[in-house]
N, C-alpha and C positions, 0 to 999 in steps of 0.2 A: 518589305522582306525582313520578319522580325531574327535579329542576328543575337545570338547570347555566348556570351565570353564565360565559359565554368573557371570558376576557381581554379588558381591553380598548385597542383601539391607536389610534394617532396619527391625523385623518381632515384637523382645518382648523387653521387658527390659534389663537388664545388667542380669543372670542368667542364672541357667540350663535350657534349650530348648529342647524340644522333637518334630521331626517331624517322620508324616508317609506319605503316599497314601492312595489314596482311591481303593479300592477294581478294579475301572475299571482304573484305574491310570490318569484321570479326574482332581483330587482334589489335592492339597499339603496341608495338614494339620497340624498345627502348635501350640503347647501349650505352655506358658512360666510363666516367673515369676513375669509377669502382671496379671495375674488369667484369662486372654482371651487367646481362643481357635481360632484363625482365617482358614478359607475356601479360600485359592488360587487357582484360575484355570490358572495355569502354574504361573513361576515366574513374568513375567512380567504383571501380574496383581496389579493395583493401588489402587484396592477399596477393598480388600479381605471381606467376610463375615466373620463379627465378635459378639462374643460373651463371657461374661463373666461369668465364673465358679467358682470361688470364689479368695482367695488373691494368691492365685498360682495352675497352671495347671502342672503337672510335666511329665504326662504319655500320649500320647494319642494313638488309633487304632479304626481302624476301618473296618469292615468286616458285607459284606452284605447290609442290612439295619438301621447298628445300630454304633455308634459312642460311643464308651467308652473312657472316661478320668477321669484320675485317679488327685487328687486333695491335699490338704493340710488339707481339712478338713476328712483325714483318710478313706475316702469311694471311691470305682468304682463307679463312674457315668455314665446310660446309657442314650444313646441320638437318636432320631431319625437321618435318615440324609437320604438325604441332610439340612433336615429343620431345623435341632438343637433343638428337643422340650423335655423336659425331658421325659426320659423312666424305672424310676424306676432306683432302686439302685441294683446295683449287690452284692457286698461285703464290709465289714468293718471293718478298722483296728486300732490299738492304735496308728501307725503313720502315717504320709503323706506315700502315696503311689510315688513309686521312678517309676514301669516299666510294661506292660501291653501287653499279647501275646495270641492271639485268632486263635483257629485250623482255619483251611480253611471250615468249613462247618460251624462258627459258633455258636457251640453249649456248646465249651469247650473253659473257659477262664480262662488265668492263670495271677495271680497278685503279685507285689512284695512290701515290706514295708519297713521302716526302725524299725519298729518292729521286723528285724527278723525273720519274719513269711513269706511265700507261701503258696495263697489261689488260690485252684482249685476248678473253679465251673462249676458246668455241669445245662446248662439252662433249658434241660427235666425236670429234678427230680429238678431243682431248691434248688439244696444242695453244698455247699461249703465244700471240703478237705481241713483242716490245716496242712501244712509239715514244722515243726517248728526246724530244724536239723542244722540250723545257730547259729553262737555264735555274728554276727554281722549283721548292714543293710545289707541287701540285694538290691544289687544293678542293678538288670539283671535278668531276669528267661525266659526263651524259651521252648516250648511246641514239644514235637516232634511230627513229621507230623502223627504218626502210632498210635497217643495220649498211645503209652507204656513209654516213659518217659518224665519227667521235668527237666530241666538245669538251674541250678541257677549260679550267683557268687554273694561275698558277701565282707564286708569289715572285716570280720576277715579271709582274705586271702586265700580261699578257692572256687575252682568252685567243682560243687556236683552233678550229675544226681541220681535222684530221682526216681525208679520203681514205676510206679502209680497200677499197679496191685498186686503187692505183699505188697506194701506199705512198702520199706527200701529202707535204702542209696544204688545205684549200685556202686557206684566209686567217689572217693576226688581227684582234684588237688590242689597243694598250686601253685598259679601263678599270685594270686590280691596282690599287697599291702596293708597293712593293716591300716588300717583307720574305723574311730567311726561314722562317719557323710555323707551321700550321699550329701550335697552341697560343701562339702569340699574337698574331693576325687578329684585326676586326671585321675585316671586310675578305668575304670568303668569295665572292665575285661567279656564284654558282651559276650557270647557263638554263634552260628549259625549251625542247622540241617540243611542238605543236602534235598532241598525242594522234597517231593513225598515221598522220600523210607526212610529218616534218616539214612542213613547209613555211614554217616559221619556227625561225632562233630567236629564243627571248635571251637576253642579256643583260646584269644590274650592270651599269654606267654614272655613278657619283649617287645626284639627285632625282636622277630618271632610270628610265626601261625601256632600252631601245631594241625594237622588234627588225628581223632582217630576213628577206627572203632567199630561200635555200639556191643553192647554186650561184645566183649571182652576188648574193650577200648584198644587196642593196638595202638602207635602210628604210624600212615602207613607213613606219612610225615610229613615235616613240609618246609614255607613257608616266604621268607625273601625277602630283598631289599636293595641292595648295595649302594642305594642314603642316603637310613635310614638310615641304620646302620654308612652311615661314619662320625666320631666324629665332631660336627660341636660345633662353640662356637656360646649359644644360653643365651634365658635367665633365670635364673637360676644356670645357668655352676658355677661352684667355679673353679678358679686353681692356683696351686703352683707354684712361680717361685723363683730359687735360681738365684741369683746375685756373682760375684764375682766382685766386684769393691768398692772403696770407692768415688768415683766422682758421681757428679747429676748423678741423671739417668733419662732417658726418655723416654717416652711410648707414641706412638702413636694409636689412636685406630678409626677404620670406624666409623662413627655417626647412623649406623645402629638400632641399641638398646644404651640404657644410661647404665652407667658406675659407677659403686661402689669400692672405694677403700681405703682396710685396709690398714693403715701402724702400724703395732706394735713394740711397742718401751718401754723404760720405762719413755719416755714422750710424752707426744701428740707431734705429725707432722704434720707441715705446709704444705697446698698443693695448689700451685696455679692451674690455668687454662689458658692460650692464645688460641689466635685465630688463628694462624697459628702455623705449626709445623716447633721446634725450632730444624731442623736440624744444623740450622748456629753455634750453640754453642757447637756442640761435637769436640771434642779434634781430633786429630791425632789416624788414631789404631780404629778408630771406627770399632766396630764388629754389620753387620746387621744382624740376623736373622727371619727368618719367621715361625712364632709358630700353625698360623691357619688361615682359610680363611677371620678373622673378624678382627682382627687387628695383628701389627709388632710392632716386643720390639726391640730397638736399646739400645745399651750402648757402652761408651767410655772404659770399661774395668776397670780396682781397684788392688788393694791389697788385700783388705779386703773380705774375705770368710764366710760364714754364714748369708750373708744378705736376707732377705726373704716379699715378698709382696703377698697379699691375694686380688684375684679380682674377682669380681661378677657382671658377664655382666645380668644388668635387676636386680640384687637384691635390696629390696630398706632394709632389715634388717643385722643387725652384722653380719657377717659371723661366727665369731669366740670371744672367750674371756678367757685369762689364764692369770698368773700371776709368775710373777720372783722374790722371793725377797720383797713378800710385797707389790709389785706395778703393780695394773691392767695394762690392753694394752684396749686401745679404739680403735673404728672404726671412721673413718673418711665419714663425710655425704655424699650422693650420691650428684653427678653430671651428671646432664644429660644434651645432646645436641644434636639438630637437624637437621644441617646442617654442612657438610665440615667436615675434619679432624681434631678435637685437641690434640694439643700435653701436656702433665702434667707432671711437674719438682716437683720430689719429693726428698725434703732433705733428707743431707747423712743416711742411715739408719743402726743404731749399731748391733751388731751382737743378733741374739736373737730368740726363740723358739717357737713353737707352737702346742697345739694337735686338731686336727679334728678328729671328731667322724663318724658317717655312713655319707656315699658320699649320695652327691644327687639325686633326681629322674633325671634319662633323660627324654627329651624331646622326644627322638628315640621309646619311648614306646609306644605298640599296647593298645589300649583300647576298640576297640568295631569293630567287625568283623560280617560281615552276608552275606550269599549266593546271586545270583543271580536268579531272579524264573526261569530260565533252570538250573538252577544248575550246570553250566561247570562255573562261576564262582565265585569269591569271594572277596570282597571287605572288606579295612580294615582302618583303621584311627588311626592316634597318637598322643599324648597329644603335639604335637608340631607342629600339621596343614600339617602333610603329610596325604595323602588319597590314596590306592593305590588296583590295581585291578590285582589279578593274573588269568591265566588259569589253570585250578587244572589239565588239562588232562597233558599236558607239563610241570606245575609245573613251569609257568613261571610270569613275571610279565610282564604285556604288558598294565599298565598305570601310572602313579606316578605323582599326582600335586600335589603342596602347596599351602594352603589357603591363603589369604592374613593376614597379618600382625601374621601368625603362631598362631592364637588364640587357645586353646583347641577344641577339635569337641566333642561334648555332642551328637551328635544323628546322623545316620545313615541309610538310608534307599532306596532300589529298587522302580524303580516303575513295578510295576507288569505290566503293558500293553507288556516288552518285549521288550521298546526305545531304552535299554539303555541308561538311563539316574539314576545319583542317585543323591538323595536330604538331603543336611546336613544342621546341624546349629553347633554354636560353644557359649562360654561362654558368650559372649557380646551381643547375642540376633539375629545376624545377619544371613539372611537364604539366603542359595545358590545352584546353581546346576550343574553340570556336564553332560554336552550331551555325546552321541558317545561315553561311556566307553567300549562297547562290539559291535559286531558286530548283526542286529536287526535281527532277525528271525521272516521267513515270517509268519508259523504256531501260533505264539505265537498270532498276533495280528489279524486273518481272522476272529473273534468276532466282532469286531470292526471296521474301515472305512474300509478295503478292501472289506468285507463282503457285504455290503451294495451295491458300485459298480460293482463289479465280482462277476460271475457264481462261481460253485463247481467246474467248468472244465476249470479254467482260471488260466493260470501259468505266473507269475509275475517272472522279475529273470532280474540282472543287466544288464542292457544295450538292453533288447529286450523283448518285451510283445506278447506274443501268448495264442488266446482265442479259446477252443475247442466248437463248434457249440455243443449244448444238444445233437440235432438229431443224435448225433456221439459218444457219450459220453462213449457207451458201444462196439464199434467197434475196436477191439487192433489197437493200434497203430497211433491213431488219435488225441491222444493228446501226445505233447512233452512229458510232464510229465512222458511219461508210458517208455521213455526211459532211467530215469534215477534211481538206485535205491537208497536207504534211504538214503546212507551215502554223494550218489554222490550230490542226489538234498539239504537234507542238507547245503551241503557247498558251492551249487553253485545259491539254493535260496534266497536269502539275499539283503533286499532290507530296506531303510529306508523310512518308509510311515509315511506323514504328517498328526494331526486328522483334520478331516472337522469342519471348522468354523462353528460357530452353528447361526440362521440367525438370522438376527438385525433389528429396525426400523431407520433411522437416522436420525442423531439430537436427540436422546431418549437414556437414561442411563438405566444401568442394572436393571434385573427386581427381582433381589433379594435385592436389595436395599430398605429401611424402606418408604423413601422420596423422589421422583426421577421425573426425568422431562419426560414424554411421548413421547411428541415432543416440542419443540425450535426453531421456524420457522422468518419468516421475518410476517406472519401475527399473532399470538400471542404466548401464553406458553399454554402447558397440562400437568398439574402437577398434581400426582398420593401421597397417602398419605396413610399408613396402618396402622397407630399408633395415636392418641386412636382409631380412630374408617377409613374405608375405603372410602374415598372421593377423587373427581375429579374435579381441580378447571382448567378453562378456563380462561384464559386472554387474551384481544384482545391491540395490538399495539394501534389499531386505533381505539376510541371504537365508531366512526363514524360507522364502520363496525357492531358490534354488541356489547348488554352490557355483563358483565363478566357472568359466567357460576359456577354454583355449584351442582355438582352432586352426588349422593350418588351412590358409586360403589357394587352394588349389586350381580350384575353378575362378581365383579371381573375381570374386565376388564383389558387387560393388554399391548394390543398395542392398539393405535391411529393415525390418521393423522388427520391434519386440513388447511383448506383452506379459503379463504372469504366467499366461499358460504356453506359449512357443516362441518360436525367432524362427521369421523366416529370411531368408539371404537371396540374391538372385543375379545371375552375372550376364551379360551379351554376350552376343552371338557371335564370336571369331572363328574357331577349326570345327564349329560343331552347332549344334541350336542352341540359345538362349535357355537356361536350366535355372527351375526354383527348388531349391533346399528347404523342408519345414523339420524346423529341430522342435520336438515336443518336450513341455516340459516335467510333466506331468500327470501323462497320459496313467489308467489304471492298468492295460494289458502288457504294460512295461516297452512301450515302443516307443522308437529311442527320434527316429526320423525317418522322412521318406521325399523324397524328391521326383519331380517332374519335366517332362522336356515339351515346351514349348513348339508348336505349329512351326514349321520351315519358312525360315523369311519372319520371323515374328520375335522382337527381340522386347524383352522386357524393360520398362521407363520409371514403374511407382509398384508399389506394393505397401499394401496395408494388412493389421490383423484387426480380428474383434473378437468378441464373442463365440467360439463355433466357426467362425467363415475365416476364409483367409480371399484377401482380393491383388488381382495385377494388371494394371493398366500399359498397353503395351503400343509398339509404332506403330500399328495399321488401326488404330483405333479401336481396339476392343478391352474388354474388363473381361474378361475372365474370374472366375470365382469359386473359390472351392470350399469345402468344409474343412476344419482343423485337420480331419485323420486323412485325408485325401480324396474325394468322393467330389468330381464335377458337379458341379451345378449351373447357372446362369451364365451367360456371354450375353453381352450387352454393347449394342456397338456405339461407338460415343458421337457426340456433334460435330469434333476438332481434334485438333491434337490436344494429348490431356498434357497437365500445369503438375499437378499435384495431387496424389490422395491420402486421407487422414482417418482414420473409424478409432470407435470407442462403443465395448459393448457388441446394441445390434446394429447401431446407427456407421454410413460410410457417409462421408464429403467426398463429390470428384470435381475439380475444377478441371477444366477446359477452353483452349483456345475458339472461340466462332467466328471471330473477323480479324480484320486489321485495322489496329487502332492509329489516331493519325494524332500528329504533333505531340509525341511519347506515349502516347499512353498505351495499353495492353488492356484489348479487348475480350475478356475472360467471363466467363458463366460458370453457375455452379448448382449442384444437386442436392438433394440429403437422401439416403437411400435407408430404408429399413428394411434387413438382409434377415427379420424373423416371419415381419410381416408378407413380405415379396413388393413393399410400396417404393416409392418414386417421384419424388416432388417433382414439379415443373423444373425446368433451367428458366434461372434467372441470372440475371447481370450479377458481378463481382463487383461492389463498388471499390475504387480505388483514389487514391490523392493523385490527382492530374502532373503524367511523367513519373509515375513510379508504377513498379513491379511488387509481384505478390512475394513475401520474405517469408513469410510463417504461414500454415494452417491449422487448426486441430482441434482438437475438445475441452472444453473444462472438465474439472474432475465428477462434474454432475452431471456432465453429456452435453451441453450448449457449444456449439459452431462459434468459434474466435477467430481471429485472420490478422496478421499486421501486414502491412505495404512497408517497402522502403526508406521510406521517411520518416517511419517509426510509430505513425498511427494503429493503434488497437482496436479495432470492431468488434462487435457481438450481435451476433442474430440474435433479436428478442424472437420471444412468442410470439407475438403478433406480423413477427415476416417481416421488420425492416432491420436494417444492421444500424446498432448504435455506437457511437465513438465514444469507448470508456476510458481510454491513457493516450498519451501521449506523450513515450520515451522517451525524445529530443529533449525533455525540460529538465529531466535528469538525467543528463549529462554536462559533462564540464565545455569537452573538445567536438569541433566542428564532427571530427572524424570518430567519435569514439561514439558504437549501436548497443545496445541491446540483445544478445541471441535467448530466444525464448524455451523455454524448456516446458511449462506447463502452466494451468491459470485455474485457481482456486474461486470458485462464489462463495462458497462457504466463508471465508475468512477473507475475500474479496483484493484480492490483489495477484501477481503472478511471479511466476519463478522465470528468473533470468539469471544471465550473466554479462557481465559489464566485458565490453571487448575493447581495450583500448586502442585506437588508431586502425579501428578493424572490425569487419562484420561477423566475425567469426573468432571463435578462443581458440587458445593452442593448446595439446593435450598434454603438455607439459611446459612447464607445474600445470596441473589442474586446478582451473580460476575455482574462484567461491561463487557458491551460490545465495543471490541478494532478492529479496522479498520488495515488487511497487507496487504500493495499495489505487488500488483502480479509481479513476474518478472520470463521471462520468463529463464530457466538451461542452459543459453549460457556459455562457458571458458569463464576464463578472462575479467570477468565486472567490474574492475576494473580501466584498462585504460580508457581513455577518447573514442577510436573508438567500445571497449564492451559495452560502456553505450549506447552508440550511435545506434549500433546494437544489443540491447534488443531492444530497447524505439521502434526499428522502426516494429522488429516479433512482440515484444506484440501487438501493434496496430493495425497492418495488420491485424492478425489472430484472435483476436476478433473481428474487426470490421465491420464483415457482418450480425451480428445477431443483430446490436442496430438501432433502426426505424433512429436515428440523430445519425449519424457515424460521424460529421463535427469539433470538437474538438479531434478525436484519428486522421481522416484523415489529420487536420494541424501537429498534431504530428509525423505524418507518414513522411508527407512533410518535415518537419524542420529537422528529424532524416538523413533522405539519403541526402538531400542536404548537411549538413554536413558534412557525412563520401565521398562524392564526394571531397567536399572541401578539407578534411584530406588526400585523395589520390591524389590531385593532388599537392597538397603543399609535399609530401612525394616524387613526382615524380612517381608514382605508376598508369599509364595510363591505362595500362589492367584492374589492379581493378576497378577506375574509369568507363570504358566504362561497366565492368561487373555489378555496383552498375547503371549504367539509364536502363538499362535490368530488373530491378526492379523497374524502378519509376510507377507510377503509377497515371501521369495526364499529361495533353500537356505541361501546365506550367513550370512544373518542369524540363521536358526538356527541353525546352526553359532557362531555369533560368543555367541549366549546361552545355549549349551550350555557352552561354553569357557567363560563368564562364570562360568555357575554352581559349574563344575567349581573354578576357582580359588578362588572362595569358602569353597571346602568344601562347597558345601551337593549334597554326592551327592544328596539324596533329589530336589531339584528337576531336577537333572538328568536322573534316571529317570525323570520325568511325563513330562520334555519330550520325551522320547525315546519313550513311550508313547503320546506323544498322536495324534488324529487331524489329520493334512495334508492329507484331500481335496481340501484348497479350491487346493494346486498340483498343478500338471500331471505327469505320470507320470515323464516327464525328472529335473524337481525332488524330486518324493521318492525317485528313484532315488539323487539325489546325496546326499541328506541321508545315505543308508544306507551310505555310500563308506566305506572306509577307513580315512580322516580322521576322519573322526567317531567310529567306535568306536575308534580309534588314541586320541583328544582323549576320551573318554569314561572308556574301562579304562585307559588308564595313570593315568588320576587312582585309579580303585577299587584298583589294585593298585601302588600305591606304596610304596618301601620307609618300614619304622617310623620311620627317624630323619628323615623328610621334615617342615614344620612341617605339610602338612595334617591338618587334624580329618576322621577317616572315623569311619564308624558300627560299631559294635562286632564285626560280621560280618563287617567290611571290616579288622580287623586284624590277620591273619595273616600272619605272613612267609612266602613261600614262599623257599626254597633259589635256586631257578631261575627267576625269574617269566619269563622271556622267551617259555620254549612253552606257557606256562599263555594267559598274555596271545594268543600266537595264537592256540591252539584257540579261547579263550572267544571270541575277534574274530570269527572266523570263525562261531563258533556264534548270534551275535550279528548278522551281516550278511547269515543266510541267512534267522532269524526277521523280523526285521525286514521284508525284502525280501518274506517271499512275507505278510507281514499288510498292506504298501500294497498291494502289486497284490490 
């Protein structure tokens, strides 16, 4: 079960953090101690929708249609959602609200405070229960699935299920620490029902998970981790080490965590620090030994017995303080360091006593546990950044990571869709997520994208797909399926399904965005505005082309494309159908626009312009197509739900959904359409970087099909029909988090226009970033040396250069690149490659120029390949020329040169002739007759 831990990144402030899901597992929702509530769609989302709830968000959930978050000003807050618009107040308490649990229908919502109090409200009757049965905050309360009880824990030490129909306490555990304050607390002691039936209460209990059955509360199991549980020095830890020695003593310790250390005495003790560890100075006798995985105590050994030193990995306060006689013992300041081993020589230390009171919390401690929505498992987290996933049938654990830098985990949560994935945050504000903790069940997710692509009679199952025809569907035996029973297909349907990209315009930022750019083009901006009031403003590059544009978005517009000759807009279907706007821009009979209304039930997703045509790909799978003045033309129905469309000119690109891609990836095809001709290339595959989505589509300024994925790879359709990988924007940048947004891609001058977005896939439209020029290069090895530079400089060139009207600056480049790496092979002594690099050249000259090359070298024999070789690949003109005069003139006067000349020829080659001059002709001519009639 391959499991990946994503990075995890910045979400709220330094504070307690609450995340959930969204009901279809869509959303990561996130509240903190910024008083903003942010909307992620999936973690690697840059722009998250945000919103602010007051000075701290502590609780949030969400179920159904409605968004609850529990806040600091003592009240449940409901919220619409997706849209976040207030929805009335649920309940309200004398303190900040800590934790928020809503049944699965919605109707029953239970809340927790530091008041003390658990308030159940039921939305029917719109009445709140108080179950006030804590002596402290309450820090957790959980609803059971059967809505017969509530499960609190609390910080006066106590978890409590609560009978909501009888209205009394059912059962006490003491198994919270006890503590006054929910921001203070480590151990939030959160509970978890067994989702559907409740028939199991999971509860953290120290170093375990003890599982109890409903009603009688008897413990059936319980539920541990041998990674956890083994004593590790963390920070926090205190420990006691007696000494027998009266010599320095010395301590080494990992730079892992900083380092706190008592020495008590009945005088303050000196303590240095070096930088290297001072094995050099122990004596004879030295005794090593090894006390824990985090650091090693060495000492030379003593006389003296009773010595005693107090250390606190991570503590930055006293450990301890008593007194002898009158005379306190102090603690010596912390020192912390970051790098490398240091060693600390602490003077001799007199014999002397100490009392400690209650041991410290570990860090091994469970704090918030909750099912899996199949309920075969169970996931568990510890106040020391372990997170760990058992199988309840096996009662085994079958996942165990550690967060980075071991911070506390404040929040915990499944995603309902069935991924297997769980999404946490920790005290620092940082939110992360975990893929592949469980294996993904097929059933759980046929709601959702499978649903959409496959039939009811379509069995999906690792490594082989079999689809039962309808017509069949009732005839035993015609569908696999029927041969296997519950438990078989169960465990043998399992399959990880990617969710379908939802479709985009490009060059155009999200549309839940306040402020956002429409499109981004090489001929102006369409910039889209909801705050104060809905307006559309146009910008043109050139305003030769047209003057700027101000429109009032009435219709709520929310894709566009624009060209030199129109803009068209087009908005969904809410009080009325789906309506496309085409503003002309420069029509001759002075018409200004004209607009269309969309088929009933048919709401528009992409829209493109070109040439004459205007295109809109819409949700029931069709393209529709029109010309500029408005004049129908083609419907074209698609394979899938479509991705994205992009045209330039006559040419349209439509990508489109066909399958379901599994283990991320997005199974997408695409077209090229010529809208003068009435043509239609095949669909073929969208290549993409495995677990990435399509970011960009569109044209270069010479017509050629470009595409980036995700990750920031640049493709190009060559002419010959494969996509070549020419950039790769990941290398220029600094921050993990900082993309590229593309705006346009030049062959001509060979690079593309973007804009640098820092810490974000998208720019803000104010300021308006600049725009930055990266010259293309094409994912050759090793462009480092001098013959990779040399063999980019020469594919990039070639393989753009048939689509630009003046190729004559890439074609010198082309030239100057291979002659080079000819150069480079023949100085290397490397003739094969050499003869294999004019097999590429690509003009008479050039041969000629490498035939000359070779000749001066001396090396006749390379010269004769080259001259033997096949030139098919030019045109009859050009190897006409190669066969000129020149060439065998530059050829034989190198073979018949006189002896005292300094070239090296081959041994057949050195004969002096008396008279070479009529030798040289005949042989020329004998030479440029053979030649001549073997091209043609």
């Amino acid at each position: 079960m391959p499991v990946n831990k994503r990075p995890m990144r910045y979400a709220h402030s330094d504070g307690h953090t609450d995340v959930c899901y969204s009901e279809d597992g869509k959303y990561l929702i996130t509240g903190g101690n910024d008083g903003d509530i942010r909307l992620w769609m999936g973690l690697e989302d840059d722009d998250p929708t945000s919103h602010c709830v007051g000075e701290k968000a502590l609780a949030v959930k969400q179920m159904g249609k409605r968004l609850f978050v529990g806040t600091d000003n003592n009240t449940v807050q409901a919220y619409t959602f997706p849209e976040v618009e207030p929805d009335g107040i649920i309940t309200r308490f004398g303190a900040p609200v800590t934790h928020i649990s809503v049944s699965k229908d919605g109707n029953t919502i239970a809340a927790a405070s530091e008041d003390m109090e658990v308030h159940i409200y039921d939305v029917a009757l719109q009445k709140s229960t108080v179950i006030a049965s804590h002596t402290g905050p309450v820090f957790g309360v959980e609803l059971d699935p059967k809505l017969e009880f509530v499960a609190s824990c609390s910080g006066d030490g106590t978890v409590r299920v609560w009978n909501l129909s009888q209205n009394k306490l059912g059962h006490s555990w003491k198994c919270v620490p006890i503590c006054n304050s929910f921001l203070l607390t480590k151990v939030l002691g959160r509970p978890s029902w067994l989702p559907s039936t409740g028939q199991l209460l999971a509860l953290p209990n120290g170093k375990q998970v003890c599982l109890y059955k409903r009603g009688t509360w008897e413990q059936m199991t319980t539920l541990t981790n041998a990674q956890v549980e083994k004593e590790l020095f963390r920070s926090g830890d205190i420990f006691k080490l007696f000494f027998h020695f009266f010599l320095p003593l010395f301590i080494a310790l990992d730079s892992c965590c900083p380092l706190t250390i008592s020495a008590l005495s009945r005088r303050p003790q000196t303590m240095s620090s070096f930088s290297t560890v001072m094995y050099s100075y122990m004596q004879s006798g030295t005794n090593l030994s090894m006390e824990g995985l985090d650091w090693v105590l060495a000492s030379t050994g003593g006389e003296l017995a009773g010595s005693l030193t107090l250390l606190v990995v991570g503590g930055s306060k006293m450990a301890a303080s008593s007194s002898t006689g009158g005379t306190k013992w102090v603690c010596q300041k912390q020192l912390a360091f970051n790098t490398g081993l240091i060693a600390f020589r602490l003077a001799t230390i007199p014999s002397m006593a100490m009392n400690i009171s209650d041991p410290p919390l570990k860090s091994t401690e469970f704090s918030i546990v909750t099912f899996s929505p199949c309920g075969k498992y169970l996931a568990g987290c510890t106040i020391g950044g372990d997170i760990c996933v058992w199988d309840i049938k096996q009662e085994l654990c079958v996942m165990h990571e550690v967060i980075k830098n071991k911070n506390q985990v404040c929040a915990l949560a499944w995603n309902p869709s069935g991924s297997g994935e769980l999404g946490y945050c920790d005290l620092t504000g940082q939110l992360g997520t975990i893929e592949g903790c469980i294996p993904v069940e097929l059933n759980s997710n046929l709601d959702g994208s499978l649903k959409r692509l496959f039939s009811d009679h379509t069995l999906v199952r690792l490594g082989w797909c079999c689809v039962c025809h309808p017509s069949r569907a009732d005839v035993p035996g015609s569908c696999p399926a029927d041969d296997l029973d519950d438990d078989d297909a169960q465990s043998k349907v399992s399959l990880k399904i990617s969710e379908l990209q939802p479709p985009f315009q490009p060059s155009a930022t999200p549309q839940h965005l306040q402020h956002r750019f429409m499109v981004w083009n090489s001929v102006g901006i369409v910039r889209c505005s909801n705050v104060p009031e809905d307006v559309i403003d146009v910008e043109f590059h050139d305003t030769s082309v047209h003057h700027a544009l101000y429109i009032k978005n009435y219709m709520h517009h929310h894709i566009a494309s624009l060209t030199q000759h129109a803009l068209v807009l087009a908005c969904e279907a809410e009080d009325g159908p789906s309506k496309l706007v085409c503003v002309l821009l420069n029509c001759w009979d002075g018409t200004r626009e004209w607009q269309v209304d969309l088929p009933e039930g048919e709401g528009a997703l992409c829209v493109a312009l070109g040439e004459g045509w205007l295109a809109a790909a819409t949700d029931t799978r069709m393209l529709r197509i029109w010309t500029l003045c408005g004049s129908q033309r083609e419907v074209v129905t698609l394979p899938g739900p479509v991705l994205c469309l992009a045209g330039h000119k006559h040419k349209l690109i439509v990508v489109c959904h066909v399958g379901i891609g599994v283990a991320g990836d997005q199974n997408v095809s695409y077209c090229v359409m010529n809208l003068i001709r009435g043509q239609m290339s095949p669909w073929q595959p969208l290549p993409l970087t495995p677990g990435s989505t399509v970011q960009w589509i569109g044209f270069s300024d010479e017509g050629t099909p470009f595409m980036m994925d995700s990750t920031g790879s640049v493709r190009m359709l060559s002419s010959k029909g494969f996509w070549l990988p020419v950039l790769d924007t990941k290398t220029h940048v600094k921050g993990k988090s900082d993309h590229y947004f593309i705006l346009g891609v030049s062959e001509k001058f060979q690079n593309i226009r973007a804009v640098l977005c820092k810490g974000s896939h998208y720019p803000p439209t104010t300021p308006r970033p600049p725009v930055v020029e990266i010259p293309l290069q094409v994912g050759l090895g090793d462009v480092t040396t001098e013959r990779g530079q040399l063999e980019e400089i020469f594919w990039r060139s070639t393989l753009t250069g048939p689509s630009i009207p003046d190729p004559t600056d890439l074609e010198k480049a082309a030239k100057e690149a291979i002659i080079k790496l000819f150069a480079l092979a023949c100085r290397s002594d490397q003739q094969a490659r050499a003869v294999e690099l004019c097999s590429l050249m690509q003009g008479p000259q050039v041969v000629q120029l490498a035939m000359k090359y070779a000749s001066k070298l001396g090396k006749s024999h390379l010269a004769d390949r080259i001259a033997d070789m096949d030139f098919s690949h030019l045109d009859v003109q050009q190897r006409r020329l190669i066969a000129t005069s020149q060439v065998g003139d530059a050829l034989f006067s190198a073979k018949l040169a006189p002896a005292n000349e300094a070239t090296r020829l081959s041994s057949m080659d050195r004969v002096v002739l008396p008279s070479p001059e009529p030798v040289v002709k005949e042989v020329r001519e004998a030479f440029v007759q053979r030649l001549t009639a073997r091209i043609d």
